[in-house]
C-alpha positions as CSV (number, residue, x, y, z in Angstrom):
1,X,13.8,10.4,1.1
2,X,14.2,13.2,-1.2
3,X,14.9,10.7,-4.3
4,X,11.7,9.1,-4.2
5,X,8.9,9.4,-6.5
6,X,5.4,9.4,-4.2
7,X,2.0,9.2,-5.2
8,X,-0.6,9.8,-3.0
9,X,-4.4,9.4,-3.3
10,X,-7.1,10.1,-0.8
11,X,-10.9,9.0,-0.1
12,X,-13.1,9.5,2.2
13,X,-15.0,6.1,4.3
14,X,-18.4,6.5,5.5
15,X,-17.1,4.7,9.1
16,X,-15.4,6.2,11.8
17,X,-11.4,6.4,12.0
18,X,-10.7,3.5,14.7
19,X,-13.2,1.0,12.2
20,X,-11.2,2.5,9.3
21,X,-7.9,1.5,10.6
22,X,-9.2,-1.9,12.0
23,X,-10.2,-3.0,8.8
24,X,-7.7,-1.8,6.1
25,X,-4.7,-1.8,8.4
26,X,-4.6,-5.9,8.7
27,X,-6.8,-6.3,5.1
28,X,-6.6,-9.6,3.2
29,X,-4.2,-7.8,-0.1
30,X,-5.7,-10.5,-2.2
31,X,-9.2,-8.6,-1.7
32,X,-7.8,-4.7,-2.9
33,X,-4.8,-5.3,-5.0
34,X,-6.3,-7.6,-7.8
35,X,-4.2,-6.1,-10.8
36,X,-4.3,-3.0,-13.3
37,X,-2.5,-3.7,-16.8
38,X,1.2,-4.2,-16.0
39,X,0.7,-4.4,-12.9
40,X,0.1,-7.9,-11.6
41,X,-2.5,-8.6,-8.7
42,X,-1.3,-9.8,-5.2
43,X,-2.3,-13.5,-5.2
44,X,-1.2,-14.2,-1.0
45,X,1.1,-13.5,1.5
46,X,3.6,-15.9,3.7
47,X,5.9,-16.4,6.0
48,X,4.0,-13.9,8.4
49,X,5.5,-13.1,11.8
50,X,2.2,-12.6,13.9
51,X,-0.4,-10.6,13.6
52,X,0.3,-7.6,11.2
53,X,-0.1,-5.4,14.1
54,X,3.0,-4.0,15.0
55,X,6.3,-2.2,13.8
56,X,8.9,-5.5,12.8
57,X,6.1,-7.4,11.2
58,X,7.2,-8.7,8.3
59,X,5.5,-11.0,5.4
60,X,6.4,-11.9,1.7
61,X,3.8,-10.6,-0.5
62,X,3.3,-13.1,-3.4
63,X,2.2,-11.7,-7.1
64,X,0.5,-13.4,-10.0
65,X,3.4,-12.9,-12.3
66,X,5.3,-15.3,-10.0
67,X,7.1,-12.8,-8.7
68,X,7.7,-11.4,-4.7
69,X,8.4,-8.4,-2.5
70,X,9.3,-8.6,1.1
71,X,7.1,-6.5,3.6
72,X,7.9,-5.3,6.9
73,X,6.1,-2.5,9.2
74,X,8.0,0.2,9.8
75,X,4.9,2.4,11.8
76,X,1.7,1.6,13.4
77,X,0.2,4.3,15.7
78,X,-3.8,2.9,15.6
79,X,-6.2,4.3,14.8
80,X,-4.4,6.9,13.2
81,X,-1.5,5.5,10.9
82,X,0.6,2.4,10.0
83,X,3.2,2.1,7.4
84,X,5.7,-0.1,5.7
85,X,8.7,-0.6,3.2
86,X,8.6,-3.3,1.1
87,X,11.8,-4.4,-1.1
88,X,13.7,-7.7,-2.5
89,X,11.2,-7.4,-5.1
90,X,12.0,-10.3,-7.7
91,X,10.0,-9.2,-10.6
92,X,10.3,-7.0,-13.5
93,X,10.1,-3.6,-10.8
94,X,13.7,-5.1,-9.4
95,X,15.1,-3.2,-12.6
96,X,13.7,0.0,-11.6
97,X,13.2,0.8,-8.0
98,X,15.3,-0.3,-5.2
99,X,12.2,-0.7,-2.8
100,X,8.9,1.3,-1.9
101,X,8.0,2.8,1.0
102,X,4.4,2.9,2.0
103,X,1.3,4.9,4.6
104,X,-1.7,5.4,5.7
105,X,-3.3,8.1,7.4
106,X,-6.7,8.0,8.8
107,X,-8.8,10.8,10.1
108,X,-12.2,12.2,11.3
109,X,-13.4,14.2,8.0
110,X,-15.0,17.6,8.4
111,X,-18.3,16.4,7.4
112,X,-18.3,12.5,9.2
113,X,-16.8,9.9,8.2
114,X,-13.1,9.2,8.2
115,X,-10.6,10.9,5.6
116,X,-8.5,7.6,4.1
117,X,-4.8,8.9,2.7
118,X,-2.6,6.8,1.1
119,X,1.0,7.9,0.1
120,X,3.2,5.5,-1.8
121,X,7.0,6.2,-2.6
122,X,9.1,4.3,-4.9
123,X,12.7,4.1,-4.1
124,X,14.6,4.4,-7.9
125,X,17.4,2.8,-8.7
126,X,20.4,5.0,-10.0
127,X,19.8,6.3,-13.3
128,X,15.9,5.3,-13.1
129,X,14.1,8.3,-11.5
130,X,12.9,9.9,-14.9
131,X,11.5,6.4,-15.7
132,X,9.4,6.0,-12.1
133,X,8.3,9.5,-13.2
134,X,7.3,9.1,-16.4
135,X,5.9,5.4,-16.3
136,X,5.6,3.9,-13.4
137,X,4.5,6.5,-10.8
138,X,1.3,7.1,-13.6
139,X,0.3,3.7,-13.5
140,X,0.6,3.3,-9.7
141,X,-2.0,6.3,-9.4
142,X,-4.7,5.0,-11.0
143,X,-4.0,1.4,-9.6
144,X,-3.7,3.1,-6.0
145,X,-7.2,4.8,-6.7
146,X,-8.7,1.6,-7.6
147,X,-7.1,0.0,-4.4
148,X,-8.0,2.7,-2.0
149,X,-11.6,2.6,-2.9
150,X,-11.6,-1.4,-2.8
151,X,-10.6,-0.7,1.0
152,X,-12.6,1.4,1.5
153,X,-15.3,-0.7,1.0
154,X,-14.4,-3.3,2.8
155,X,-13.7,-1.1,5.9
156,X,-17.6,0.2,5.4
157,X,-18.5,-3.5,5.1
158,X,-16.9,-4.4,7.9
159,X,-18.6,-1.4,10.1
């Protein structure tokens, strides 16, 4: 995907890898993505297939601006890594990016504990990429940070 824009951020959990993964893999979104500026909060999900356990899972993600994205796993290799693509947003990010692909890595860190990484790419539309540079991929950052550590402590929670 040599087009996309990524951000990635990293954390580290204070839980082993396989509790890591069991907790933030499957996590409630209404619990870590609760809204930065722009960006609205996810307010539920629907239309699951199963348990989000497995590649071909899909799910629409509902926003507080009214607006939706569909969600599907594309990997999930427990404890280790899962990821997913989510596109058909209907929002104001339809104008921008054509989709996003997103994963998560989970390992044992060098001093206990689990290293968390989170890599996000945005799919642009033609003619967008400057404008996922300059605007949006800034704003995801510091929303992913705030995310990642909101997962993180549920997944120590949970442990």
């Amino acid at each position: 995907m040599s087009r996309g824009v990524a951000v990635t951020v990293s954390a580290v959990a204070r839980t082993e890898p396989a509790a890591a993964f069991a907790a933030i893999a499957p996590i409630d979104l209404t619990r870590i993505f609760t809204g930065m500026g722009p960006l609205p909060a996810v307010v539920g999900t629907r239309g699951q297939t199963g348990r989000w356990d497995h590649v071909g899972a899909t799910r629409t993600v509902e926003l507080s601006d009214g607006s939706e994205a569909r969600e599907m796993i594309t990997a999930h290799d427990a404890p280790a890594h899962f990821a997913y693509r989510l596109g058909g947003f209907t929002g104001p990010l339809r104008l921008v990016v054509e989709g996003a692909d997103g994963a998560w890595w989970f390992s044992a860190g060098a001093r206990g504990g689990t290293d968390v990484r989170w890599r996000y790419v945005f799919v642009p539309r033609a003619g967008r990429r400057w404008l996922v540079r300059a605007a949006v991929a800034p704003l995801w950052r510091g929303y992913a940070r705030r995310v990642l550590a909101r997962a993180i402590a549920e997944a120590e929670r949970a442990s």
